[in-house]
C-alpha positions as CSV (number, residue, x, y, z in Angstrom):
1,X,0.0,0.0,0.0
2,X,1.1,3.2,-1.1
3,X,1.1,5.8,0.9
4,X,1.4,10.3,0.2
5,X,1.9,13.4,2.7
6,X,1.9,16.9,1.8
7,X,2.3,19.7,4.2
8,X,-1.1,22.0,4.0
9,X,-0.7,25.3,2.1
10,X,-1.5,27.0,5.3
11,X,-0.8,25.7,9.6
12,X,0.3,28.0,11.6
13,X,-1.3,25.8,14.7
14,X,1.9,23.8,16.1
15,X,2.0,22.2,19.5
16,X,3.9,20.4,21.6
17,X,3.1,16.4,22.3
18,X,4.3,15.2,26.0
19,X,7.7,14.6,24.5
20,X,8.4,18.0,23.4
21,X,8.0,17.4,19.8
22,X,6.1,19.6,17.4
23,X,2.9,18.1,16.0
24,X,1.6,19.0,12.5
25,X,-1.3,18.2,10.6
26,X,-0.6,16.5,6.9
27,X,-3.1,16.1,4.1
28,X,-3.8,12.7,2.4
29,X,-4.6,12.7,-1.1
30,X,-8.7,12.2,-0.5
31,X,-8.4,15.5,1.8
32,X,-8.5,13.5,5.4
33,X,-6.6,15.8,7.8
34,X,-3.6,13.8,10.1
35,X,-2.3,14.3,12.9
36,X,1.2,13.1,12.4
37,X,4.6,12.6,14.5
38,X,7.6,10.4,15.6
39,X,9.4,8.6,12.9
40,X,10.8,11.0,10.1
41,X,11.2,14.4,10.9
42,X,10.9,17.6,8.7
43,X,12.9,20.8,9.4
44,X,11.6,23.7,7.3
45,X,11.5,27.7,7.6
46,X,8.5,29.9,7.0
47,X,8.2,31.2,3.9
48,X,10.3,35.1,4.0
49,X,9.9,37.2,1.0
50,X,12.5,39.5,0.2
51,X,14.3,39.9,3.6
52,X,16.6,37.3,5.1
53,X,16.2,38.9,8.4
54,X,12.4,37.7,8.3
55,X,14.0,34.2,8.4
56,X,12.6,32.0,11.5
57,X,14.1,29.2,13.4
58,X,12.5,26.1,11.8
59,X,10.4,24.2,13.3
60,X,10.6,20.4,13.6
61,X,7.9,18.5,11.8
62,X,8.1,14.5,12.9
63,X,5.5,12.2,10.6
64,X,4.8,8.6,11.7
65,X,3.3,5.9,9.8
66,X,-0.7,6.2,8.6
67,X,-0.9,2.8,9.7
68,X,0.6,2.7,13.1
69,X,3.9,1.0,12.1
70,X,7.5,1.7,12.6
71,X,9.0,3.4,9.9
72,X,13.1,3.2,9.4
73,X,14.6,6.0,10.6
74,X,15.6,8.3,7.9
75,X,16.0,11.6,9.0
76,X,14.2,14.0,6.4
77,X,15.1,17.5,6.4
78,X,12.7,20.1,4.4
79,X,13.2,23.9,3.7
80,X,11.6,26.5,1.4
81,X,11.4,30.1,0.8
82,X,9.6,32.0,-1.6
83,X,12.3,34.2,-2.4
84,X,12.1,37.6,-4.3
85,X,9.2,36.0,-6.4
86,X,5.5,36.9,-6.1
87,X,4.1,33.2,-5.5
88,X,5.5,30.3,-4.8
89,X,5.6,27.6,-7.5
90,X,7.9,25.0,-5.9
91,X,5.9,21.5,-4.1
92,X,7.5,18.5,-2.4
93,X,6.4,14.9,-1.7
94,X,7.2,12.1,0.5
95,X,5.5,9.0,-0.8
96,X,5.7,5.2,0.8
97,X,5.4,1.8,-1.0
98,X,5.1,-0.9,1.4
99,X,7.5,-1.0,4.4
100,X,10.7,-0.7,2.7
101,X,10.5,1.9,-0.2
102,X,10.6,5.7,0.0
103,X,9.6,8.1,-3.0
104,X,11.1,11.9,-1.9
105,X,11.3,14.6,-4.6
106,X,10.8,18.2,-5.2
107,X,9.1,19.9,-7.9
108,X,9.7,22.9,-9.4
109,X,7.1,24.9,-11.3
110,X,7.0,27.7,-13.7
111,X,4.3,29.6,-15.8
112,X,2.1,29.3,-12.9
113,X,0.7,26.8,-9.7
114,X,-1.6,24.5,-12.2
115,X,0.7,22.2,-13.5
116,X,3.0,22.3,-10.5
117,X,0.0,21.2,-8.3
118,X,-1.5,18.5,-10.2
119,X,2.0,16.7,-10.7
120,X,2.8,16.3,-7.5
121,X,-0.6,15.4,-6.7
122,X,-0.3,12.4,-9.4
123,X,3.5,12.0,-9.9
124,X,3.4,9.7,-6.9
125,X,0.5,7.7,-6.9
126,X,0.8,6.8,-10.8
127,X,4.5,6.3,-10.6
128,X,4.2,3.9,-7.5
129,X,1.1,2.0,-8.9
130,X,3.4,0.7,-12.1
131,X,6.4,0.1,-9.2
132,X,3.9,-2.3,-7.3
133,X,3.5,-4.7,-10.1
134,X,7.4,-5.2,-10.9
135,X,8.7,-8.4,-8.8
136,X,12.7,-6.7,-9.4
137,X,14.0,-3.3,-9.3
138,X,16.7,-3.0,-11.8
139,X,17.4,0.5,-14.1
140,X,15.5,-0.9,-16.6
141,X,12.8,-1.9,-15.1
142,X,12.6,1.6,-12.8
143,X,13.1,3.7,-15.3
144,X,10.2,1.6,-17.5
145,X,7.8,2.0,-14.7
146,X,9.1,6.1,-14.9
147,X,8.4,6.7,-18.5
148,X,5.1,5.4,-18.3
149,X,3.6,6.9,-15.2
150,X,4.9,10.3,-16.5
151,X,3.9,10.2,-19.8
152,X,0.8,8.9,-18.5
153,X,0.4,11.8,-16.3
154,X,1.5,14.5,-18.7
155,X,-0.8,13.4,-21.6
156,X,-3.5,13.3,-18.9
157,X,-2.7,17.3,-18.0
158,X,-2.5,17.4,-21.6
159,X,-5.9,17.3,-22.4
160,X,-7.4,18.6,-19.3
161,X,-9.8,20.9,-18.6
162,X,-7.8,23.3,-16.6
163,X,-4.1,22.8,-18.2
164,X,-2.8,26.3,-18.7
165,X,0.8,27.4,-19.9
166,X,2.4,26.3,-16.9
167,X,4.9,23.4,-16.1
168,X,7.5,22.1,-13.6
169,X,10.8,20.5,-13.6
170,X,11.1,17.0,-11.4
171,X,14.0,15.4,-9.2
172,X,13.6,12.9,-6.5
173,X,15.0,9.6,-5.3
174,X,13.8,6.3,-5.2
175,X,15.0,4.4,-2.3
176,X,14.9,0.7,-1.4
177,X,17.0,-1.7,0.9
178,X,19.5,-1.9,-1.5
179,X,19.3,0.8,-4.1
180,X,18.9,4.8,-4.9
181,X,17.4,5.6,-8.3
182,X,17.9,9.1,-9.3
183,X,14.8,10.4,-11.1
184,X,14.9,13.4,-13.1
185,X,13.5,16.0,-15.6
186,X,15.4,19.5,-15.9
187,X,17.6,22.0,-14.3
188,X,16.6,21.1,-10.2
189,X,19.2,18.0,-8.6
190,X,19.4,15.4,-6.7
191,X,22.9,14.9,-4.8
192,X,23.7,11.5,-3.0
193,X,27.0,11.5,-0.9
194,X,28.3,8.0,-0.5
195,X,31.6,7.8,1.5
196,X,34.0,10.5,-0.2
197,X,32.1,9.9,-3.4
198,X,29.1,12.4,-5.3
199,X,27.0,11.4,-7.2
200,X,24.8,14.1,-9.5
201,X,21.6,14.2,-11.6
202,X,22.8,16.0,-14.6
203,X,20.5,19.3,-15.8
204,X,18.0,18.6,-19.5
205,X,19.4,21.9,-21.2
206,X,18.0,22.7,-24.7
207,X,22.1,23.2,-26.5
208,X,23.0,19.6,-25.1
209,X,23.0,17.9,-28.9
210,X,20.3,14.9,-27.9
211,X,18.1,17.1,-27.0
212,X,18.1,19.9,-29.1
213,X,18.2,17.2,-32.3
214,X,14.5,16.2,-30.6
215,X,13.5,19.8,-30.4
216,X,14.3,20.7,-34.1
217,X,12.3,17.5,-35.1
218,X,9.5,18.1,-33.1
219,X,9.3,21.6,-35.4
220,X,10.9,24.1,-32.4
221,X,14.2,25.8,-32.5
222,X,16.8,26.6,-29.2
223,X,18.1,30.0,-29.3
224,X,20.7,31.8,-27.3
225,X,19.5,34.3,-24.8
226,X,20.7,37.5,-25.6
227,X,23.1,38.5,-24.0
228,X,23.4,35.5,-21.1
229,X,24.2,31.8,-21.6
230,X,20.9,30.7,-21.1
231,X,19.9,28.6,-24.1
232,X,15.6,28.4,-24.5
233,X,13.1,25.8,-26.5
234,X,11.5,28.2,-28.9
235,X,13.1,31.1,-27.1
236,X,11.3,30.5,-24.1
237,X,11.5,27.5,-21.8
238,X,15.3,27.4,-20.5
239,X,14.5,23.2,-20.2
240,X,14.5,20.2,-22.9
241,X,12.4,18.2,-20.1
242,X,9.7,19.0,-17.9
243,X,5.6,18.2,-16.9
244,X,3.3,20.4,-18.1
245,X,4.4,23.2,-20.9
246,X,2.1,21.9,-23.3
247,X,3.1,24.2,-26.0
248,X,5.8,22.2,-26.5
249,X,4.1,18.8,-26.1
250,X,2.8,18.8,-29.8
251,X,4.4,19.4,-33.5
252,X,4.1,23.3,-34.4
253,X,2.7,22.4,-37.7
254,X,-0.8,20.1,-35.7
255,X,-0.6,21.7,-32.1
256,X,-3.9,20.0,-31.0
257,X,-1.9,16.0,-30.9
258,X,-0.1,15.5,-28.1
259,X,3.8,14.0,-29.1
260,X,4.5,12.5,-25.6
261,X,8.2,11.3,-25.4
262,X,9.3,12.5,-29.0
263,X,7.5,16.3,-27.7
264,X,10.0,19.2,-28.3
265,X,10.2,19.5,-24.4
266,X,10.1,15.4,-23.2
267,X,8.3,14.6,-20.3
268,X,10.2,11.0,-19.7
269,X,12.6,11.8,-17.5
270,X,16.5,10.2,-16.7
271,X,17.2,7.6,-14.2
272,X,20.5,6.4,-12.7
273,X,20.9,3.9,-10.3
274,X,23.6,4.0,-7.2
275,X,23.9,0.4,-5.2
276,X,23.4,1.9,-1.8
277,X,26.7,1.1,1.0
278,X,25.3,2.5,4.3
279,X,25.2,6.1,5.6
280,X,24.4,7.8,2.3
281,X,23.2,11.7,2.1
282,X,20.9,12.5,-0.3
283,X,20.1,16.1,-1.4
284,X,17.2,17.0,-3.5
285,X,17.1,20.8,-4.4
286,X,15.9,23.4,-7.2
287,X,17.5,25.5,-9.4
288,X,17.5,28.2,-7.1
289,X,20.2,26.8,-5.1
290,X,22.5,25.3,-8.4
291,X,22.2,28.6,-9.7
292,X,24.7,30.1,-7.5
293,X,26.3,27.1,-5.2
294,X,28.0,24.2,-6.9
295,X,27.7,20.9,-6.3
296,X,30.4,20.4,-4.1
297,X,29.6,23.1,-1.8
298,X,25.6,22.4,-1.4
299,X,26.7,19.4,0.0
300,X,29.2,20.7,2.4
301,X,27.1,23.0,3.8
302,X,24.7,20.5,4.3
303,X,27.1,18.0,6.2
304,X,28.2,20.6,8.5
305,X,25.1,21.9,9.7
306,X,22.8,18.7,9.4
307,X,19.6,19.3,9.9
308,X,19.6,23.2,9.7
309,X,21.8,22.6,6.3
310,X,18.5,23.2,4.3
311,X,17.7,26.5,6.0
312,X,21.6,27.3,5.5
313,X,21.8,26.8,2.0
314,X,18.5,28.6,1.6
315,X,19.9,31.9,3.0
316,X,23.3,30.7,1.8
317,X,21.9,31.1,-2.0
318,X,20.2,34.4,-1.4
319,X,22.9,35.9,0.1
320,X,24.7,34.8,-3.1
321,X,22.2,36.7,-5.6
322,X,19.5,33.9,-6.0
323,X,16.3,35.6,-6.8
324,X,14.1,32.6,-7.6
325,X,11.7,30.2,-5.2
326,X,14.1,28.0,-3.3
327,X,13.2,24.3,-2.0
328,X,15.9,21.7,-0.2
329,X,15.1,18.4,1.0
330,X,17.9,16.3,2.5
331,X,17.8,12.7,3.9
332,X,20.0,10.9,5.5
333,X,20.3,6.8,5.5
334,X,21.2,4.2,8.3
């Protein structure tokens, strides 16, 4: 049995349990409000437009099981700002398959909250449905169970009634007993720190040659932003691979038929697969971070601070000029 949690758009109403830990209520996908605690614990700030000085001490969000059990104890640490933007188009999920297998990601819209929203409302469920029928998780048959849950998904947006202009990237992690599987469409990252080694999603960007040679046969063209280094789809979308955009998900010359995997801007996204060795870090974050802190460093400032390393990188980044929404997930493994 699967199982989804996502943070209300609104609680302000925490309180303490007799054990001094803060107690939040989730949202299940059918709308049911939960009380939830103990087990994994999310660290995130309040959202602070504009000022860093705004910036609260995060509180402690600890989720347990819908059904009672005991969960393993990965320690899952959340933070997210709204930046110097208007609204707030980034969403994260934790999602649960069985006892054993963890679904974390974050999402990271553009154009809009329509898209964004119904992704990560769907993403999970769909992806984890085609997951439960597979007897073996290899790359192939991960990344299988990937292509067709999000094309699934995207052609359903597709043709929806209330699909607008809007879109979002996608990177999470995929973690059983014995494996991480990188999953990812786009410029956000996921990071996973094994022993001195890192490992990297790598960014869908319109110049790399695969891609663009889809987008010129799919009847678009990438063109150089003047003057920065920001390649776009059609001028526009600084992406080869994201949900949603469906201006891109047809051929110009019949924009009514929807293109799926051969679309200018792909919805299927890339998956790697890292055997996992005990004690891994794994850091899932947007663009907003990547955009001014390396690799390298977004993971070092996450290993000295722990669980405030989201909220650090978050005001590390927009002390270093980012101007965009800004989501970090981190979680570390027995």
């Amino acid at each position: 049995m699967s199982k989804y949690l996502k943070p209300p758009e609104k609680n302000n109403n925490y309180k303490l349990d007799d054990d001094g830990y803060v107690v939040v209520e989730f949202v299940d996908p059918k709308g049911n409000v939960l009380s939830l605690k103990n087990a994994l614990s999310l660290i995130r700030i309040s959202h602070s437009p504009k000022k860093i000085s705004l910036f609260k001490t995060p509180q402690i969000f600890l989720i347990q099981d819908l059904n009672g059990g005991n969960l393993p104890r990965n320690l899952v640490c959340f933070a997210d700002d709204i930046g110097w933007r208007k609204s707030m188009e980034d969403r994260a999920f934790i999602a649960q398959l069985g006892d054993e297998i963890w679904f974390y990601a974050v999402l990271d819209g553009h154009g809009g909250n329509r898209a964004v929203e119904y992704f990560t409302l769907h993403i999970p469920e769909a992806f984890l449905g085609v997951l439960r029928n597979i007897s073996k998780f290899t790359k192939e048959t991960v990344a299988e169970a990937a292509k067709l849950a999000f094309l699934e998904e995207d052609k359903r947006w597709f043709f929806h009634p209330n699909a607008d202009k809007s879109g979002t990237t996608f990177t999470g992690a995929l973690v059983t007993p014995y494996d991480i599987f990188t999953i990812n469409l786009g410029d956000s990252r996921t990071l996973i720190s094994q022993g001195d080694s890192l490992y990297t999603t790598v960014d869908q960007k319109p110049n790399d040659p695969k891609e663009k040679a889809r987008i010129e046969k799919a009847g678009y063209f990438v063109k150089l932003e003047f003057g920065s280094r920001i390649y776009r789809v059609g001028g526009i979308l600084a992406v080869a691979r994201a949900l949603g955009d469906n201006k891109f998900k047809t051929h110009e010359s019949s924009p009514n038929v929807y293109w799926g995997e051969d679309a200018s801007v792909s919805p299927v996204p890339v998956v790697k697969k890292y055997k996992r060795v005990g004690n891994e870090t794994i850091l899932i974050a947007c663009d907003g971070i990547f955009d001014v802190i390396n690799n390298d460093r977004a993971m070092e400032i996450y290993q000295k601070t722990k669980n405030y390393g989201p909220s650090n990188l978050i005001i590390q980044a927009l002390q270093q000029g980012s101007r965009d929404n800004i989501t970090v997930m981190a979680i570390r493994l027995p």
